[in-house]
Steps between C-alpha positions, in 0.01 A plus 500: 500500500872423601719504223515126460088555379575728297728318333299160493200781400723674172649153419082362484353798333741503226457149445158575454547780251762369305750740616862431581575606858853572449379806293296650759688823567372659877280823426472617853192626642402582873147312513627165333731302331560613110705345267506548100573313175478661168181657458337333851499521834483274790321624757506267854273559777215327691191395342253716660745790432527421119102505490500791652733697255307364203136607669618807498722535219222391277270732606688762415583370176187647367704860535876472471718216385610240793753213430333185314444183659681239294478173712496418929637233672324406861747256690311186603589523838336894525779659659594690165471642136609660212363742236634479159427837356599666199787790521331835430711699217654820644681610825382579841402908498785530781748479202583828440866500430608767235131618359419846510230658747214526265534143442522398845213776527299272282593203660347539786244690374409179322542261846235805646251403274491100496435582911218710380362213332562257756245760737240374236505161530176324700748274766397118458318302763758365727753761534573634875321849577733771634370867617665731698334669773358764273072527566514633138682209352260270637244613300676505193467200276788187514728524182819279459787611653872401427689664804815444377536665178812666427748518260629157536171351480439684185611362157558800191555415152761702249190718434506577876105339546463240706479158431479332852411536887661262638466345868151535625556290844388817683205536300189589692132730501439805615499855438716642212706739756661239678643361189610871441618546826710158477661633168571832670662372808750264310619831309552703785522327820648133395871505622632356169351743287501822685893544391362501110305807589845715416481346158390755258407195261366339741262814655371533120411158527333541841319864322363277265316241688418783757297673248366238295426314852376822710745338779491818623150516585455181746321623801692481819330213656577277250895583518437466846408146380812434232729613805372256720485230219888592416629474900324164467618369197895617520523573883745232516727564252612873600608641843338802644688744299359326187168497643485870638355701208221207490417566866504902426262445210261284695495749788438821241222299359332420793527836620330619182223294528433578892537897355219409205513539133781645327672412157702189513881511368725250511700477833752799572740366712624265188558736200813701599 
């Protein structure tokens, strides 16, 4: 959509729900355009993508709290829609600012444990199948996968629980490890949020999910996997240099897995 759609698109949709565009304040957002009002959100993408979230988003509903489906608008013409959804209480668990470590300890320890309950969750019929190149994983059973849950994506409430995941456009089956391995790689490896990893608020945070998550314990082939998934999904938006510790972690994976078992940390090259 060029932004002439989009505008035609937010100027429709709001029609629709009875909102007044001029209120809609941009929310950002890298997989689609997100724009607020009050206590609701406007979410625009295409239709197939917008089914997609909420297949997935409502399967996991059964676990940990997802955003609610207020109203949708499908433009006649097919070549757009919006999601009216209603604004989850809280802050994303990346706001940190000024608390103390045990409570961002506890904050992530709490974002470890909705992915925990995620790994439960039968995926519904329809959802794309992803494995690795593990034997193992291939034998173990589908479960719903996120693969892209960090702390953005990640809503906590003043009681530091959570009380949304938010964006499930990645959402997929497959083993539990590569939704592991995904969360692990963003920590360590992405190029935006290796800098944090000096933070000591920011580390407790990371401690936190690590634990509660057992990030630490994703077998090599599936960060083998998450590396290859991350050069695909950002290798355009970083040079080399960015990209460097991503390639290192891919090649000490695959080199572990060529060597046989052996416990599974997250990548090395990334935590200095």
């Amino acid at each position: 959509m060029d932004e002439q759609d989009v505008a035609r698109l937010v100027r429709d949709a709001s029609r629709s729900f009875g909102l007044d565009p001029e209120r809609l304040v941009p929310l950002g957002g890298a997989t689609g355009r997100v724009l607020g009002v009050d206590d609701v959100v406007l979410r625009l993408s295409w239709p197939q993508v917008l089914d997609h979230e909420h297949l997935a988003s409502s399967a996991a509903a059964a676990v940990v709290p997802v955003p609610e489906l207020v109203d949708r608008y499908d433009s006649p013409s097919g070549d757009g829609a919006a999601a009216l959804i209603r604004r989850a209480p809280g802050t994303d668990a990346a706001a940190l600012d000024g608390m103390s470590l045990d409570r961002a300890r506890r904050r992530g320890a709490a974002c470890g444990r909705a992915q925990v309950a995620i790994s439960t969750v039968r995926p519904p019929a329809g959802l794309a199948r992803v494995r690795g190149d593990d034997d193992h994983a291939r034998s173990e059973e589908d479960v719903l996968l996120h693969l892209d849950l960090h702390p953005l994506n990640i809503v906590l409430g003043d009681d530091d629980e959570v009380t949304a995941v938010i964006d499930w456009t990645n959402a997929a089956a497959g083993p539990a490890a590569l939704d592991r391995a995904r969360t692990a790689s963003i920590f360590h490896l992405d190029p935006h949020a290796v800098p944090l990893l000096g933070d000591p608020t920011w580390r407790a945070f990371l401690e936190g999910w690590t634990e509660s998550a057992q990030l630490d314990l994703v077998p090599a082939r599936a960060t083998a996997w998450a590396c290859r998934y991350m050069l695909d999904d950002v290798g355009d938006r970083y040079d080399e240099d960015g990209l460097a510790p991503v390639r290192a972690a891919l090649a000490e994976a695959e080199l572990a897995t060529t060597a046989g078992p052996a416990p599974a940390s997250p990548p090395s090259t990334a935590r200095a």
